[in-house]
Residue frames as qw, qx, qy, qz and C-alpha x, y, z in Angstrom:
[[0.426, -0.507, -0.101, 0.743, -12.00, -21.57, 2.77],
 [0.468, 0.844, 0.258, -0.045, -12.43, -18.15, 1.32],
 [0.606, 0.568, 0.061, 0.554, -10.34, -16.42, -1.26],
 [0.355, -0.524, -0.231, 0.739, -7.99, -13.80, 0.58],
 [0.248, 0.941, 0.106, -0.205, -9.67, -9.75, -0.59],
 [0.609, 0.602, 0.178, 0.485, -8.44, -8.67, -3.54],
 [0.052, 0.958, 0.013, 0.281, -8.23, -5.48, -1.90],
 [0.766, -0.543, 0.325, 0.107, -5.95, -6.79, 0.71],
 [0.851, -0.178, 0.232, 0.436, -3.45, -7.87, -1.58],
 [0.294, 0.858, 0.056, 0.417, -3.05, -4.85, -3.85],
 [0.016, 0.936, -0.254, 0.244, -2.12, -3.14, -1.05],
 [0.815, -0.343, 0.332, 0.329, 0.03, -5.72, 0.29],
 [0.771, 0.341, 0.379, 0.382, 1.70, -6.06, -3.20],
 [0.121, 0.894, -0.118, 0.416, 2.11, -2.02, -3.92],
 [0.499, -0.854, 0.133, -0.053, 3.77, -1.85, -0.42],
 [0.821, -0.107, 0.452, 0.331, 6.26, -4.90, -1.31],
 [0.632, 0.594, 0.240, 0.435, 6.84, -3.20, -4.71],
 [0.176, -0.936, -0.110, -0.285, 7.74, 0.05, -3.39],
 [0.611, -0.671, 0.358, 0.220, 10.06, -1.29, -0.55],
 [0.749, 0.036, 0.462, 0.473, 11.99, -3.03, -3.63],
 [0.418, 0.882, 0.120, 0.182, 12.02, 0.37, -5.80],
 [0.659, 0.091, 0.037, 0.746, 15.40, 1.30, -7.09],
 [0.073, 0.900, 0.366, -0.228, 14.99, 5.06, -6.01],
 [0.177, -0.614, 0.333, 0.693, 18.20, 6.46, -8.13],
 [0.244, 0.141, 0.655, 0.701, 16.47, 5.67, -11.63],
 [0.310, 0.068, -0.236, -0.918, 14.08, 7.04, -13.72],
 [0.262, 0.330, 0.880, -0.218, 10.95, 6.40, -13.63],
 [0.092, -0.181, -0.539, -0.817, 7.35, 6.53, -15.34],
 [0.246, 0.118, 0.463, -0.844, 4.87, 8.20, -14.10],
 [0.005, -0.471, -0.874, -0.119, 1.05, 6.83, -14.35],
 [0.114, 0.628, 0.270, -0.721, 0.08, 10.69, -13.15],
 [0.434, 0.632, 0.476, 0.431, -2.02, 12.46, -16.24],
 [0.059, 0.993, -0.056, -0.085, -1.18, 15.84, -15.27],
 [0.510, -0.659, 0.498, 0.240, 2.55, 14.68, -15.61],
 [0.511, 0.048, 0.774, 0.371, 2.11, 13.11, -18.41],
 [0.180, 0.910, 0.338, 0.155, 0.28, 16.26, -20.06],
 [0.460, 0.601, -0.064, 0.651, 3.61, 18.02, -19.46],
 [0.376, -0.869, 0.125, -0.296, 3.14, 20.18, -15.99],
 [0.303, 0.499, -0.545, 0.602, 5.74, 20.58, -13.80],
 [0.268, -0.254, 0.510, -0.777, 3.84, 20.84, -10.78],
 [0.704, -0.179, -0.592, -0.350, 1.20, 17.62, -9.43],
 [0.649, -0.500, 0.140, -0.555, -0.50, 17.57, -6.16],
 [0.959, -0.154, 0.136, -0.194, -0.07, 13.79, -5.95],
 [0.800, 0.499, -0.282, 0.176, 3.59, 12.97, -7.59],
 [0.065, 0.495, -0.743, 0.446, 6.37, 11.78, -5.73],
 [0.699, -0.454, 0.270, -0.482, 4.13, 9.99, -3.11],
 [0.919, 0.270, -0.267, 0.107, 5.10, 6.31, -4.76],
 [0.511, 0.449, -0.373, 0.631, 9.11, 7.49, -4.56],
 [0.255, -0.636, 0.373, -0.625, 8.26, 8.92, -0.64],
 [0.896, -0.236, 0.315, -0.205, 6.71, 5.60, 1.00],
 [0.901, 0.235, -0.179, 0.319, 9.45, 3.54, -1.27],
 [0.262, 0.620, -0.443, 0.592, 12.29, 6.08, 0.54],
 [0.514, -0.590, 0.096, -0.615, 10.68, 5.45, 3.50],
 [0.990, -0.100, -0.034, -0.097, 10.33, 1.78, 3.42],
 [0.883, 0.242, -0.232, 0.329, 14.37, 2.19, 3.02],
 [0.592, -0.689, -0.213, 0.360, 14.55, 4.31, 5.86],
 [0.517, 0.150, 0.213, 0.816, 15.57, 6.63, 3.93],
 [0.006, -0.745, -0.578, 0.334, 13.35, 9.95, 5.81],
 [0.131, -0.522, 0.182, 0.823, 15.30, 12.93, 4.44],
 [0.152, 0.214, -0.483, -0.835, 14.62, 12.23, 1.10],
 [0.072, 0.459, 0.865, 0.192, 11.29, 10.97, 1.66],
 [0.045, 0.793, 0.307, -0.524, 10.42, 14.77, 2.30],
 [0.142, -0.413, 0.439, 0.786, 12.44, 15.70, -0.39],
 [0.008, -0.274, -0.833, -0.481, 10.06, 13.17, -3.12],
 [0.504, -0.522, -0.526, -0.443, 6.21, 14.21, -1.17],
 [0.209, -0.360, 0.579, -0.701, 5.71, 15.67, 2.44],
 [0.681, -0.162, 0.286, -0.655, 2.82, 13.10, 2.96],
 [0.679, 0.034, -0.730, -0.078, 4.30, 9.85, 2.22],
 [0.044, 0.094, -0.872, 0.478, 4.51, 9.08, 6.06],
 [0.672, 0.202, 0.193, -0.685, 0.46, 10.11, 6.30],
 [0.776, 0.262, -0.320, -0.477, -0.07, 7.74, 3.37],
 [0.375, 0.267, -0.882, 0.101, 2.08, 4.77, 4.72],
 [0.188, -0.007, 0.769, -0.611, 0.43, 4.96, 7.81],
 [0.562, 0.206, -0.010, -0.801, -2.73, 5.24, 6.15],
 [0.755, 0.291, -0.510, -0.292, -2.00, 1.97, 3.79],
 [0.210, 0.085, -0.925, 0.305, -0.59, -0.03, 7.00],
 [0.309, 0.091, 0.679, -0.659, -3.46, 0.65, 8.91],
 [0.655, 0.248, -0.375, -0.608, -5.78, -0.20, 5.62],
 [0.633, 0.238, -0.716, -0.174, -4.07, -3.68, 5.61],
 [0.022, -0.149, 0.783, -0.604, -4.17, -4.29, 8.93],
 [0.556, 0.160, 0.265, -0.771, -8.39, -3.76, 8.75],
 [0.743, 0.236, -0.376, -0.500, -8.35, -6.00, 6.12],
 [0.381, 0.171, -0.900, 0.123, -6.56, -8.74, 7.58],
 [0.288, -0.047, 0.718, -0.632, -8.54, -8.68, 10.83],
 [0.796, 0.176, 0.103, -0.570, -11.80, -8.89, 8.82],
 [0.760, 0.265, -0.588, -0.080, -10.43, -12.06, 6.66],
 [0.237, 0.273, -0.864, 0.350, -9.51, -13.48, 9.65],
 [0.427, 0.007, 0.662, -0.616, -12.27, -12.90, 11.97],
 [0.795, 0.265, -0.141, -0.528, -14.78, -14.41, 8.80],
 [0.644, 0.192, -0.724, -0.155, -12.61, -17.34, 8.28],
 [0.099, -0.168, 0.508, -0.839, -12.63, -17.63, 12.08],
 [0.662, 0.212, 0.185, -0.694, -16.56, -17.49, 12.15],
 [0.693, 0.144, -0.572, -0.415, -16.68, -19.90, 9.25],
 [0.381, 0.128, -0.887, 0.226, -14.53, -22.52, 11.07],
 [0.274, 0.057, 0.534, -0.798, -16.85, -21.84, 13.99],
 [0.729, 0.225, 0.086, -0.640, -20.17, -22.20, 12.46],
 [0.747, 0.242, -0.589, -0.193, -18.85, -25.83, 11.01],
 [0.046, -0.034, -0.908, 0.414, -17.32, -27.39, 14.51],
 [0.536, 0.070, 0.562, -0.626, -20.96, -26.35, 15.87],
 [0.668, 0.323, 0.056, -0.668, -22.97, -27.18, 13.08],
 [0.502, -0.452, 0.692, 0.254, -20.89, -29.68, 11.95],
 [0.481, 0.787, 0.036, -0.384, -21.00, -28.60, 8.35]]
């Protein structure tokens, strides 16, 4: 049997982390413009929007990043693609061994 895609579980694993984020503490940012001092960063909050989300929590996911819903949807529908493929290949495999009987 193969190994389930790395890529597949990242985003599994970010998504799971996220739903479990405590969103009334501080936090540390991984952003370098944020960590270089600006105030202002195209990409910051998004993390703290899909984790507000995941707690149904919509108001103040607009409040953290207008495009966390874009990006959830984006990162369900990622994991979704990946599962089908890992499925349809293991699938196939199991296939190609009944016939071939491998």
């Amino acid at each position: 049997m193969k190994r389930w895609p790395i890529e597949l579980l990242f985003w599994m694993a970010a998504l799971g982390a996220l739903a479990m984020t405590n969103l009334e503490s501080p936090h540390y940012s991984l952003c370098p413009i944020a960590n270089m001092g600006w105030d202002w960063c195209p990409g910051c909050g998004i993390g703290r929007a899909i984790a507000a989300l995941m707690q149904g929590q919509i108001r103040q996911s607009f409040e953290f990043h207008v495009l966390g819903i874009p990006a959830l949807i984006l990162i369900i529908h990622r994991i979704w693609d990946l599962g089908k493929q890992f499925l349809n290949r293991k699938k196939n495999l199991i296939n190609y061994r009944r016939i071939n009987h491998v």
